[in-house]
N, C-alpha and C positions, 0 to 999 in steps of 0.2 A: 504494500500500500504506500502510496505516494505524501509522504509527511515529512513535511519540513522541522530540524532541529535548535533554528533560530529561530528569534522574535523579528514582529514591525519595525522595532527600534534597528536591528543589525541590515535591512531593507533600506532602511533610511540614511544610514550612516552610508552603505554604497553609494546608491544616488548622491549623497551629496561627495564623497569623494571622489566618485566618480570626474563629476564637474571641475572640482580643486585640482586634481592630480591632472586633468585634460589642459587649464589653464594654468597651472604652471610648469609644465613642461611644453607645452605649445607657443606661447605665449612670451617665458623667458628663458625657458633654456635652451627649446630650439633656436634663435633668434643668433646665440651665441655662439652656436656650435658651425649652424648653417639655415640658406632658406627651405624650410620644408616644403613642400610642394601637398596640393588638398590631398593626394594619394598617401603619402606619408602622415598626414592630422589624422585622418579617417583609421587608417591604421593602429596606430598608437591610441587613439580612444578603444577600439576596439581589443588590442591589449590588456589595456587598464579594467576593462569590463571583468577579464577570466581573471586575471589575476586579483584581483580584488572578489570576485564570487565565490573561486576556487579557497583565496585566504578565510574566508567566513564560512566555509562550509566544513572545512581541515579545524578551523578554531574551534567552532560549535559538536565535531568530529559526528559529521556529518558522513554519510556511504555515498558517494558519487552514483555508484553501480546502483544505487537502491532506489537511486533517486529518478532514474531511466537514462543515466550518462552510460552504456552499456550497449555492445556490439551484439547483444543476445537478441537472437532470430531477426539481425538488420536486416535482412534480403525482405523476411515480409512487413517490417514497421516503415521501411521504405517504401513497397506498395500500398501499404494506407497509404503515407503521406502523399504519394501522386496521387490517388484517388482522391482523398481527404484537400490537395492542394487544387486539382480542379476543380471542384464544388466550388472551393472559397474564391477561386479565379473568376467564376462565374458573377457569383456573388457580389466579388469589388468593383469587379466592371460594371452591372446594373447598378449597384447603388452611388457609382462614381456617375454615369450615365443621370440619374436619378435627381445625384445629392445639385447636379450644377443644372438641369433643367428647370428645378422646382427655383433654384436661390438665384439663377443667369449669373454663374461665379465661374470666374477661368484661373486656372489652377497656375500657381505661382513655380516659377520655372524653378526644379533644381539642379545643382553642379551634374549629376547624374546625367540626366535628362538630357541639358543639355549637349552632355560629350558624344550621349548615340544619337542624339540628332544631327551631331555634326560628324560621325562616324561614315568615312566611305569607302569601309572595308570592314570585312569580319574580324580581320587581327586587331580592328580598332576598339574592337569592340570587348577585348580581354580584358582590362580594365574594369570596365564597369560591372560586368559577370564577374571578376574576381573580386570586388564590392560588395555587390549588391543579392551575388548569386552566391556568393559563400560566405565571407566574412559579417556581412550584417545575417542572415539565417541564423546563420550559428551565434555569436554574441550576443543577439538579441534574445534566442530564443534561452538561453541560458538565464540572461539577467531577467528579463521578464515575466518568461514564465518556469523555469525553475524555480528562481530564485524569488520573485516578486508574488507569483502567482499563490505558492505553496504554504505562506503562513497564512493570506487572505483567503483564500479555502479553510484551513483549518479553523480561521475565527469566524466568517460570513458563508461559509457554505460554498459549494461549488461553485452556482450560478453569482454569488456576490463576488467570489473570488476570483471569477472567470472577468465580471463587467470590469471589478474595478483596476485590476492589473490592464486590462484591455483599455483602459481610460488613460495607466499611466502610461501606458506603451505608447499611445496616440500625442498626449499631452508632450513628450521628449522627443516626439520628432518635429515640434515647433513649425505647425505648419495647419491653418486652421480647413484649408479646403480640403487636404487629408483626413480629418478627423473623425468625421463621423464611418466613413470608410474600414479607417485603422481599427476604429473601437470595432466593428461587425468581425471583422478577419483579425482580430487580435482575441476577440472571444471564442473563435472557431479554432485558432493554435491552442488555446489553452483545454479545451475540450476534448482533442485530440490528443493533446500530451498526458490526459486524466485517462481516457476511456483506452488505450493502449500501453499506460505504463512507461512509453517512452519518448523521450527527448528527438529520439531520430525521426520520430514520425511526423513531429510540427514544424522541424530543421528543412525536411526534403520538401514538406507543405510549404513552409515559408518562401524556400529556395526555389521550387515551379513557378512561384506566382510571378518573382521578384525576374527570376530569368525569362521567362514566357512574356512580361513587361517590354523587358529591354530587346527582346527579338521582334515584338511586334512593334515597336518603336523603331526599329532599325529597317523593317518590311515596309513602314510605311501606313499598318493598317493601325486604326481610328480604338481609341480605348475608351472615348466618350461617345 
């Protein structure tokens, strides 16, 4: 059974260290060493994510393995996760469809976004798949919903623990025309990581959406 060892407090201490350790290492010690480039910030936040998750779980002496960090039967938690990742694809695309029809909101460009739109070539396109197709799945899907999701279940129940991790997932990617999107498919990873046990399965979820974006961004076909 999927139960977390720390408290909201040891949740909260991340997040905010998170941000601290992002900003002073970006901010001033890259500065001094040399110019980072966004590939390199993106990185190193992402860093700071495991290391900092992995140090409060090792502290609170937490089982990774127990937790669904665990290669046990990848081949099929992987196919959930596709399965389980085009549902939610479907999903984000109508309610992205949805969310800007009802409010006539046009979604505010990001660095991402930008680069496969100005991608014109596949090999241009590694970058943003080594992004967005690996390194935010995985990071995210650890800090948020291992790590974030699992004491708010334990205190609010599945479903409160599901909205409200899925609330803060949305709220830290600081971008409001995302948001009601992020929270639908930030509810459905958390769901998925409950109802299978493991972490791989909301990873390769996360990882279809995220890559399936950027290919149909790069084809040219309409997400709205």
């Amino acid at each position: 059974m999927l139960k977390a060892t720390w408290d909201l407090r040891a949740v909260l201490s991340v997040h905010i260290l998170r941000l601290a350790a992002g900003v002073i290492i970006v901010r001033l010690v890259y500065p001094l060493l040399f110019d980072a480039s966004p590939f390199i910030v993106e990185l190193t936040d992402r860093l700071i994510v495991l290391v900092l998750v992995l140090w409060k779980i090792r502290q609170t002496r937490g089982n990774p393995a127990a937790l669904g960090l665990s290669l046990n039967n990848w081949g099929r938690n992987v196919i959930k996760g596709l399965a389980g990742g085009g549902i939610l694809l479907a999903v984000s695309l109508y309610s992205e469809r949805l969310y800007t029809t009802m409010l006539l909101l046009s979604p505010t460009q990001h660095p991402i976004v930008a680069q496969v739109q100005a991608a014109l070539s596949w090999q241009q396109l590694i970058t943003p798949l080594l992004l967005a197709g690996i390194a935010a799945p995985l990071t995210e899907e650890v800090l948020y919903r291992l790590f974030t999701f699992l004491p708010l279940k334990d205190k609010w129940g599945l479903w409160g623990g599901a909205l409200v991790s899925a609330v803060i997932f949305a709220l830290f990617h600081f971008n409001a025309y995302w948001l009601v999107e992020m929270i639908i498919v930030g509810i459905g990873f958390a769901l998925l990581y409950y109802w299978t046990g493991s972490l791989i399965t909301s990873i390769t979820a996360h990882s279809f959406i995220n890559s399936s974006k950027i290919v149909m961004m790069y084809l040219g076909l309409p997400l709205i």
